[in-house]
C-alpha positions as CSV (number, residue, x, y, z in Angstrom):
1,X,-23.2,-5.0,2.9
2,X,-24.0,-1.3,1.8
3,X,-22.6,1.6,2.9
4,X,-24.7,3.9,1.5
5,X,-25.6,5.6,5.4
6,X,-22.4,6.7,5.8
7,X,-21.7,8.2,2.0
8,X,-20.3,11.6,1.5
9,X,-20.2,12.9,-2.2
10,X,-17.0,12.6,-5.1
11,X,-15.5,16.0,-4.7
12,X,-16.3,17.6,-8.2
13,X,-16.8,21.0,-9.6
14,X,-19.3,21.6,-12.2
15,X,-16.9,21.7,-14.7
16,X,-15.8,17.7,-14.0
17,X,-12.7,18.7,-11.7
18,X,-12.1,16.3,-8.4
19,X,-10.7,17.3,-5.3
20,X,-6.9,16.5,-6.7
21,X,-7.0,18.7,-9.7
22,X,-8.0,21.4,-7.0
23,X,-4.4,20.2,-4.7
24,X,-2.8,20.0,-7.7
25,X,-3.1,23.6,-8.9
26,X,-2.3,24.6,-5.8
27,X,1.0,22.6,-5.4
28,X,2.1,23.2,-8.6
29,X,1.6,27.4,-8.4
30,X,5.1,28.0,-6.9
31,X,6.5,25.6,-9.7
32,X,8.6,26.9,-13.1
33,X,6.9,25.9,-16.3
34,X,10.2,23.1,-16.2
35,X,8.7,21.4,-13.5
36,X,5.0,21.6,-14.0
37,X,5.9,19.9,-17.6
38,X,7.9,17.3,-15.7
39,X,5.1,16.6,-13.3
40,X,2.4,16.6,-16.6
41,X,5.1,13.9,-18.0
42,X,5.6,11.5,-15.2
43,X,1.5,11.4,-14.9
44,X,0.6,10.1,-18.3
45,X,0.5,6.0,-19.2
46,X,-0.9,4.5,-21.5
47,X,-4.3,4.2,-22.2
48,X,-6.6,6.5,-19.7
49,X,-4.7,9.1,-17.2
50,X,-4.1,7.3,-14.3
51,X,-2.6,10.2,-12.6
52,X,-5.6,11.1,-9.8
53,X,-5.3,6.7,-8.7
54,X,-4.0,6.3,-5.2
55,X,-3.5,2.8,-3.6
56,X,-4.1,1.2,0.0
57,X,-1.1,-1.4,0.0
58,X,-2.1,-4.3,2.4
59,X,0.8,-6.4,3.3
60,X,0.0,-9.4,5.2
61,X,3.4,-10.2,7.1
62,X,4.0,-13.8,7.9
63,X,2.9,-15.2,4.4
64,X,-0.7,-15.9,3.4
65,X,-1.2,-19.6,3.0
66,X,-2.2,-20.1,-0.6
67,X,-3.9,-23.5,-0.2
68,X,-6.1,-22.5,2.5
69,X,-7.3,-18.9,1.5
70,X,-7.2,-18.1,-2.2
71,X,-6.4,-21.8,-4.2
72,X,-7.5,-24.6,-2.5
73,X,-7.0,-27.9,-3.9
74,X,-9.5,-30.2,-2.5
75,X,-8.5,-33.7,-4.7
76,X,-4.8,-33.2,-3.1
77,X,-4.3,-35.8,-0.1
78,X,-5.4,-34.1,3.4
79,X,-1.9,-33.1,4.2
80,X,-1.7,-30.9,1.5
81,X,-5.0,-29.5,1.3
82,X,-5.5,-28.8,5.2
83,X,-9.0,-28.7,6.9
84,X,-11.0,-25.9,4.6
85,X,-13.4,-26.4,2.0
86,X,-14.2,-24.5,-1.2
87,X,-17.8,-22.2,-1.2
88,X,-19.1,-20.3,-4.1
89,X,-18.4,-16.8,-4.6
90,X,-20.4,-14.0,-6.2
91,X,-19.3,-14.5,-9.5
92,X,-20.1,-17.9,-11.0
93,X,-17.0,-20.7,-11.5
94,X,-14.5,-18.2,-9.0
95,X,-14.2,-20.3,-5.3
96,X,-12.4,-19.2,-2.6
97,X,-12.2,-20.5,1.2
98,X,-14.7,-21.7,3.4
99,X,-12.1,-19.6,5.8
100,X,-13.2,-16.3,4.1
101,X,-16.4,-16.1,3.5
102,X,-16.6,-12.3,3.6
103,X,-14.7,-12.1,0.7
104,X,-16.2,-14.2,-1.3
105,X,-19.2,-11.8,-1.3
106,X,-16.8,-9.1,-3.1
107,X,-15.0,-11.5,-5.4
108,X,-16.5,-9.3,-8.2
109,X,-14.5,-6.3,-7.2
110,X,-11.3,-8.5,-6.9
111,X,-8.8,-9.8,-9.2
112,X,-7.3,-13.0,-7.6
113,X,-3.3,-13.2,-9.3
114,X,-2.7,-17.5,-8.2
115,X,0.6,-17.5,-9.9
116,X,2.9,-14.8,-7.8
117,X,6.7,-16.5,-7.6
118,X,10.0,-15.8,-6.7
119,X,13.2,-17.5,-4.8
120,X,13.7,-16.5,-1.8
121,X,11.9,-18.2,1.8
122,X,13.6,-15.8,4.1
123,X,11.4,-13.4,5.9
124,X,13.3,-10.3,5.4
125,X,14.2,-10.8,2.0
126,X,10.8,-11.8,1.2
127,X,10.0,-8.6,2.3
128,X,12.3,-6.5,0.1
129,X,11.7,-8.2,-2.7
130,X,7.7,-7.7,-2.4
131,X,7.9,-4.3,-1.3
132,X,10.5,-2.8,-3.8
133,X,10.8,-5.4,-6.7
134,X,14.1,-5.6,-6.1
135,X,16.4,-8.8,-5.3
136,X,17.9,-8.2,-1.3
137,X,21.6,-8.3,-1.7
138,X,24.3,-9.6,0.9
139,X,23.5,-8.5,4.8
140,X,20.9,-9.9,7.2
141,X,17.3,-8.4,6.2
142,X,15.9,-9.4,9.5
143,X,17.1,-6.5,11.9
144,X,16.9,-3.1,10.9
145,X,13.8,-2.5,9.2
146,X,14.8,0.0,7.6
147,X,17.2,-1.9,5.4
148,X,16.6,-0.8,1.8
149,X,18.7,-1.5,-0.8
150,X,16.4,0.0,-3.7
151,X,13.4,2.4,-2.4
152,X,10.0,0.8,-2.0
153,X,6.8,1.2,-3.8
154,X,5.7,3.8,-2.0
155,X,8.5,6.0,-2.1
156,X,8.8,5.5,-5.5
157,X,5.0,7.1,-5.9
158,X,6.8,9.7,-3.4
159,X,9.3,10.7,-6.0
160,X,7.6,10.3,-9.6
161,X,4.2,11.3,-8.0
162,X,2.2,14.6,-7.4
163,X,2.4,16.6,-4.1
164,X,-1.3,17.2,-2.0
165,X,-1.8,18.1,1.5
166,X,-1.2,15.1,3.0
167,X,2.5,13.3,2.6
168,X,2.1,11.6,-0.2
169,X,3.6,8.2,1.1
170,X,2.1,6.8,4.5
171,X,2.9,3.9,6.3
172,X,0.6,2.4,9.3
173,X,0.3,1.3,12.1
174,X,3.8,1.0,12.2
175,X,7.1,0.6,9.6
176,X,6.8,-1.3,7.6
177,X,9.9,-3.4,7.2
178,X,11.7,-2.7,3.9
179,X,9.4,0.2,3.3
180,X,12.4,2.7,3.6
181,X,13.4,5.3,0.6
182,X,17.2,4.0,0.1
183,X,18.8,6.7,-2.3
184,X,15.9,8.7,-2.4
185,X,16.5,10.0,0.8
186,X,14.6,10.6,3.8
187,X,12.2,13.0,2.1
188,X,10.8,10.2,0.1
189,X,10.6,8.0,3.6
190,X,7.1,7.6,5.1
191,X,5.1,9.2,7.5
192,X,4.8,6.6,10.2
193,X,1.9,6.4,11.7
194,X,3.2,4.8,14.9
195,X,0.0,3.7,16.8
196,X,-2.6,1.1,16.1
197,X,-6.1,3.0,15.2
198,X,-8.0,0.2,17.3
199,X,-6.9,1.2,20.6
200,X,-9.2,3.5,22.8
201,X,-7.0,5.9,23.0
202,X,-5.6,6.3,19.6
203,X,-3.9,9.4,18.5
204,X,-1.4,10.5,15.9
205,X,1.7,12.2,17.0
206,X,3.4,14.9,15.6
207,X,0.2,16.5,13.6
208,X,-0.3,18.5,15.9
209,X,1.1,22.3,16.7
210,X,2.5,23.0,20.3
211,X,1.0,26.0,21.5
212,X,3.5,27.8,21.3
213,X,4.1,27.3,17.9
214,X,0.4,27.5,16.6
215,X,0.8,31.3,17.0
216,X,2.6,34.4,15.4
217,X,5.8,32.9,17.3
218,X,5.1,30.2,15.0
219,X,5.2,32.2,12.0
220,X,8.0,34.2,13.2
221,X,10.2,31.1,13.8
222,X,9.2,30.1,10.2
223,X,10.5,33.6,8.5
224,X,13.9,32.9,10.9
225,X,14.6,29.3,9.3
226,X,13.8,30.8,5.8
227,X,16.2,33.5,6.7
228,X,19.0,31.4,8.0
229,X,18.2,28.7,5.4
230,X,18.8,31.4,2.9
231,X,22.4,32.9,4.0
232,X,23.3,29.1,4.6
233,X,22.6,27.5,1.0
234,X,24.8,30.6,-0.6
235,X,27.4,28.0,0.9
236,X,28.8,26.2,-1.2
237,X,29.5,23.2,0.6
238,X,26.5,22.7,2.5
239,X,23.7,24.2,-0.3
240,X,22.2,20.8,-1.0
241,X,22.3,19.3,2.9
242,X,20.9,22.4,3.9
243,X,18.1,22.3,0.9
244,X,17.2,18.6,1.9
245,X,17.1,19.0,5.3
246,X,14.5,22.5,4.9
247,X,12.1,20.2,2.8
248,X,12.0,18.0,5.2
249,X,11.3,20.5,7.9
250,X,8.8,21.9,5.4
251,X,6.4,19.0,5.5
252,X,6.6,18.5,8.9
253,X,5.4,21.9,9.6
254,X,2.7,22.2,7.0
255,X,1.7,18.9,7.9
256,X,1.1,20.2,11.5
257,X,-0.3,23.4,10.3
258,X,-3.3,21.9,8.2
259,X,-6.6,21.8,9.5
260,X,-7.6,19.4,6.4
261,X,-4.4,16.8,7.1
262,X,-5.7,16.9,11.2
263,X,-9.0,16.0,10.0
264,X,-8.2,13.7,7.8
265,X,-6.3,11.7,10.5
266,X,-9.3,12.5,13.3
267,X,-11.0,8.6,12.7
268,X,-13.5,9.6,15.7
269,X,-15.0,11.6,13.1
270,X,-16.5,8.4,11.0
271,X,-20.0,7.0,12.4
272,X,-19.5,4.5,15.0
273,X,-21.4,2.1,12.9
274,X,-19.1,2.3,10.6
275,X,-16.4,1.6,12.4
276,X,-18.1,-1.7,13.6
277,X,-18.6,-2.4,10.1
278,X,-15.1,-2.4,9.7
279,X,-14.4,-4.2,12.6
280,X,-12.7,-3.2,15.7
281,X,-9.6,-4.8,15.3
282,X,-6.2,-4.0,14.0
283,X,-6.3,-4.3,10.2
284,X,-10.6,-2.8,10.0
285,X,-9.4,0.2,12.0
286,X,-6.3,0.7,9.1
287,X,-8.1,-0.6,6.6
288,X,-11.1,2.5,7.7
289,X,-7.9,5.2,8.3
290,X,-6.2,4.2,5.0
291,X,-9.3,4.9,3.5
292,X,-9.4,8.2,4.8
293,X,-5.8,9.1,3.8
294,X,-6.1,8.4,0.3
295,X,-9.8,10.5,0.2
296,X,-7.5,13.2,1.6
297,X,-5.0,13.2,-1.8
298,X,-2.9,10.9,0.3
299,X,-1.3,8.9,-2.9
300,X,0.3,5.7,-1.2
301,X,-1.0,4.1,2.2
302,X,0.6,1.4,3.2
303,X,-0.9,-1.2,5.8
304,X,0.9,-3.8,7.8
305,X,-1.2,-7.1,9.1
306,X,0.9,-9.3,11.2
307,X,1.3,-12.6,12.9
308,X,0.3,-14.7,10.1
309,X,3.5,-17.1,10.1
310,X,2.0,-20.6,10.6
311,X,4.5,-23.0,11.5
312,X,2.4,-24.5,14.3
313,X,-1.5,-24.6,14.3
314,X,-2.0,-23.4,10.7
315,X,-6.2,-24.4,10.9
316,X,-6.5,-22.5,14.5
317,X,-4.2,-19.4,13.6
318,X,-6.4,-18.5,10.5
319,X,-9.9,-20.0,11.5
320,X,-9.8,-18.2,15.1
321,X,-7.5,-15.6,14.9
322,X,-6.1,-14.4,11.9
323,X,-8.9,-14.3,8.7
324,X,-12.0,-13.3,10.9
325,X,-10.7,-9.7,11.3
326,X,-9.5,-9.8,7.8
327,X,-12.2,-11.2,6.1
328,X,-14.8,-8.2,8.0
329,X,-12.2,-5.5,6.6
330,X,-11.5,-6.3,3.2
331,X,-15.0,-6.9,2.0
332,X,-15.7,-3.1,4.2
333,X,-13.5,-1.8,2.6
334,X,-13.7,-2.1,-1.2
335,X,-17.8,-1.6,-0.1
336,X,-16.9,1.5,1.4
337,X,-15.1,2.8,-1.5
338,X,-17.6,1.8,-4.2
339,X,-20.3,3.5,-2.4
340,X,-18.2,6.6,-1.9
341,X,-17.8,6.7,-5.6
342,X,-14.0,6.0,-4.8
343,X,-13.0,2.2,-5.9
344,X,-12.4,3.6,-9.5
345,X,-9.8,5.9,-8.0
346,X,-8.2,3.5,-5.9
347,X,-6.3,0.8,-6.3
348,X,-6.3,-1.9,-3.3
349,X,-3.4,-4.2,-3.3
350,X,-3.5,-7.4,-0.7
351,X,0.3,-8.9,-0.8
352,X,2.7,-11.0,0.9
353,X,6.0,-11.9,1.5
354,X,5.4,-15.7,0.1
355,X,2.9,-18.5,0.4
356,X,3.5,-21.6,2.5
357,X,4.3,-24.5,1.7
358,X,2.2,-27.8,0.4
359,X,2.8,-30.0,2.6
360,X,1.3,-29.7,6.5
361,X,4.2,-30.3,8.8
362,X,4.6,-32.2,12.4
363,X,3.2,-28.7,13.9
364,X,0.2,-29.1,12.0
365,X,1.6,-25.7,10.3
366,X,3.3,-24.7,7.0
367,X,6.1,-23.8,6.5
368,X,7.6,-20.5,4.0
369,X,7.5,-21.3,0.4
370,X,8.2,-18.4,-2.4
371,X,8.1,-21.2,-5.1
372,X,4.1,-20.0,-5.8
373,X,1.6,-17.9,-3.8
374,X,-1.7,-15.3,-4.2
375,X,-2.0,-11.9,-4.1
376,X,-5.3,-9.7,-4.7
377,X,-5.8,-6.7,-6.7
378,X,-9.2,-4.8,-6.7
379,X,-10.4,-1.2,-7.6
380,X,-8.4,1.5,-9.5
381,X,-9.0,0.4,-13.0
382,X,-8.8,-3.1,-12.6
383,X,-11.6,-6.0,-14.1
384,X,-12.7,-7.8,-11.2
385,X,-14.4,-11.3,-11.2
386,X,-11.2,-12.7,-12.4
387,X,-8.1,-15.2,-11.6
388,X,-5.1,-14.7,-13.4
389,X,-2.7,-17.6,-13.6
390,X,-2.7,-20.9,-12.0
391,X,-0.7,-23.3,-9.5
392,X,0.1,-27.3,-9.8
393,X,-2.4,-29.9,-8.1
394,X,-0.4,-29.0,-5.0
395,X,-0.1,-25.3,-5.5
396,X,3.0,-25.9,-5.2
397,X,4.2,-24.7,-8.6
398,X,3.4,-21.9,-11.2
399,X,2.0,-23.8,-13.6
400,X,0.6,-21.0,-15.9
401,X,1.4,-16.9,-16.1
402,X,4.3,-16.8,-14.1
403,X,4.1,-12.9,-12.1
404,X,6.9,-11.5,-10.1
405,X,7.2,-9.2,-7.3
406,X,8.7,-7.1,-10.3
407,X,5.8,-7.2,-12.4
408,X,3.8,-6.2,-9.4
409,X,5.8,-3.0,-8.8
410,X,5.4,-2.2,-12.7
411,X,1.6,-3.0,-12.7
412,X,1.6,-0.4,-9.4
413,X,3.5,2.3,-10.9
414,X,1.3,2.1,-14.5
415,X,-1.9,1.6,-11.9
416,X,-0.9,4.8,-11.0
417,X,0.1,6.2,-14.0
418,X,3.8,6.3,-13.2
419,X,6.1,5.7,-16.1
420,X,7.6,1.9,-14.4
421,X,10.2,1.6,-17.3
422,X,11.6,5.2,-15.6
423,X,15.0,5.2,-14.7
424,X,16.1,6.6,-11.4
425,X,19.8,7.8,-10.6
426,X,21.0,7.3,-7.3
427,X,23.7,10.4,-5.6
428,X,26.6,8.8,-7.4
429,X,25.0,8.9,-10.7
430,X,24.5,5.4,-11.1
431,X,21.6,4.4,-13.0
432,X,18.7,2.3,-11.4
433,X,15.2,1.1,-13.3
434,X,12.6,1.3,-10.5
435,X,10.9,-1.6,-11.5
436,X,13.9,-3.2,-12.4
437,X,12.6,-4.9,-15.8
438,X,9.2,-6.0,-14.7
439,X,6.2,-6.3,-16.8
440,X,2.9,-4.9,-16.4
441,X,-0.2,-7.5,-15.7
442,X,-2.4,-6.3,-18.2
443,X,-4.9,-8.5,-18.1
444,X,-5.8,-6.7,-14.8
445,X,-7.1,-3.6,-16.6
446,X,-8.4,-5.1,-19.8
């Protein structure tokens, strides 16, 4: 599929800038020579500067079934290797599901990472663990989605990252559930997109000024908070709630006051073809929208897919409902971006909480299994064509290249060119490594 109808130029100057050096000059042009050399320091990795990479974070809530999507195992017995078949992908000696097909047409762009692992089966735990690299702790993970013990990928990038015009951490079409800042604060938090982009009439709150704000009353109200702000953070007590809570009413209003962050969110503005080509569901609509964030200096978009936990009817949920919608917006998407001149710039993650487990159960289902699962990595630097690692005859087991939801968190952060051996401190001064001692997948970029 080509997507060459709806292409718009790479934003670059004659003299090789993009579109991000031109945000970043002019973030950085209220900053102290301190900070700007800061910022210069966080950006730099090893190898090539990674610094101007965003990401589209797909999570897949429910757990992807290894067996069935990613790494079948057709000589198991037919309760462990279900009803789908291996096909032939674009690149030679890589197969995939019969469940997919889509995908297999972009396997070139993809890196395919069979050996993800941890320990825990539990739904809400599964998601911390996957979406901060962290271990969950005592408590119930299940309620409050906002239940971070150690902030999440993206508002890590939120933090150690570079500002642009649109919040640099966004989260649709909902919360995602241990997506949350933790000691970071709310500034780091994401800006929840709290509507599905599918709907007819889809619209995003809160990006738009009231009337009687979008005029000089506006701009007088602004000078009066700057005023008051001022005479209150000479206090010494309440200096830094007053400073946090003024950032955060910062962004909101020059979020609202942005004709290029309103546009950016406008999807009616992409050809109706295009759309279809995504697919008018759920996750192509995102998928279309998160595209659109990140070519808008958005650094870290993070979509939520649902529904996919199989415990009953495992063949019917993914054959009829569940991989048809996916399978027309992944291979959209990483077309989109290549013919854009954007998949270099942009790393696309496809993730889960866990796998599912080898055996089919009494519900023709599967159950949750952490023990070994798949993930997908594509654009943004990384070699695709490839599989890294490799399950049992059950994929049941890592049986070669062990990766954990840590080493997915480092390989982020260094995708990004985000220092992931960093330290962060949290109020009390206690020290925390963000990617708590992960390793980066090098192989991926290599």
């Amino acid at each position: 599929m080509s997507f060459s109808t709806f292409q718009k130029p790479l934003q670059k100057s004659a003299n090789g800038h993009n579109r991000r050096d031109f945000m970043r000059i002019g973030s950085v042009a209220g900053l102290g020579m301190a900070e700007i050399m800061q910022m210069q320091q966080l950006a730099a990795a090893e190898g090539k500067d990674r610094s101007d990479i965003n990401c589209i974070f797909i999570f897949i809530v429910g757990g992807m079934p290894q067996q069935d999507m990613w790494d079948l195992k057709p000589e198991a017995p037919s309760e462990i290797r279900g009803d789908f078949h291996k096909i032939s992908t674009n690149v030679p000696g890589i197969q995939i599901s019969d469940v997919i097909p889509g995908c297999a047409t972009v396997v070139d762009k993809m890196a395919i990472l069979r050996s993800m692992t941890h320990d825990d089966s539990d739904h809400g735990r599964g998601f911390h663990v996957m979406m901060s690299g962290k271990k969950a702790g005592a408590g119930d993970f299940n309620g409050n989605q906002n239940n971070n013990q150690h902030p999440c990928i993206g508002s890590m990038v939120s933090e150690l990252g570079t500002p642009g015009v649109l919040p640099p951490y966004i989260s649709l079409p909902n919360f995602l559930n241990s997506g949350g800042p933790s000691f970071l604060g709310p500034a780091h938090g994401p800006f929840v997109i709290d509507a599905d982009p599918a709907a007819p009439d889809f619209s995003v709150r809160d990006i738009a000024l009231p009337t009687s704000v979008a005029t000089k009353r506006g701009q007088l109200r602004q000078l009066a908070l700057q005023q008051i702000n001022a005479i209150e953070e000479n206090a010494a007590r309440a200096g830094q709630q007053v400073q946090s809570l003024d950032t955060f009413y910062k962004k909101a209003y020059n979020l609202m006051a942005s004709k290029e962050a309103r546009e950016a969110f406008d999807i009616d503005r992409e050809p109706e073809r295009l759309r279809e080509a995504y697919g008018m569901t759920s996750i192509g609509q995102c998928c279309l929208l998160a595209r659109r964030m990140v070519e808008s200096g958005c650094r870290f978009v993070a979509v939520e897919n649902g529904h996919w936990d199989t415990h009953r009817k495992n063949t019917y949920s993914l054959r009829d409902l569940l991989c048809p919608a996916f399978d027309q917006a992944i291979p959209a998407l990483l077309n989109d971006l290549e013919d854009r001149g954007m998949l270099d710039d942009t790393l696309v993650v496809i993730t889960t909480e866990f796998g599912r487990t080898p055996r089919i159960n009494q519900l023709a289902g599967r159950d949750h299994w952490p023990n070994a699962f798949s993930i997908v990595m594509a654009g943004g630097g990384v070699q695709g064509g490839q599989v890294i690692g490799k399950t049992d005859k059950q994929a049941a087991e890592v049986a070669d290249r062990p990766i954990t939801p840590e080493d997915m968190v480092a390989t982020i952060l260094y995708g990004l060119g985000i220092d992931h051996k960093k330290t962060l401190h949290t109020p009390l001064g206690r020290p925390v490594p963000i990617a708590d001692g992960g390793k980066v997948v090098t192989e991926l970029f290599s």
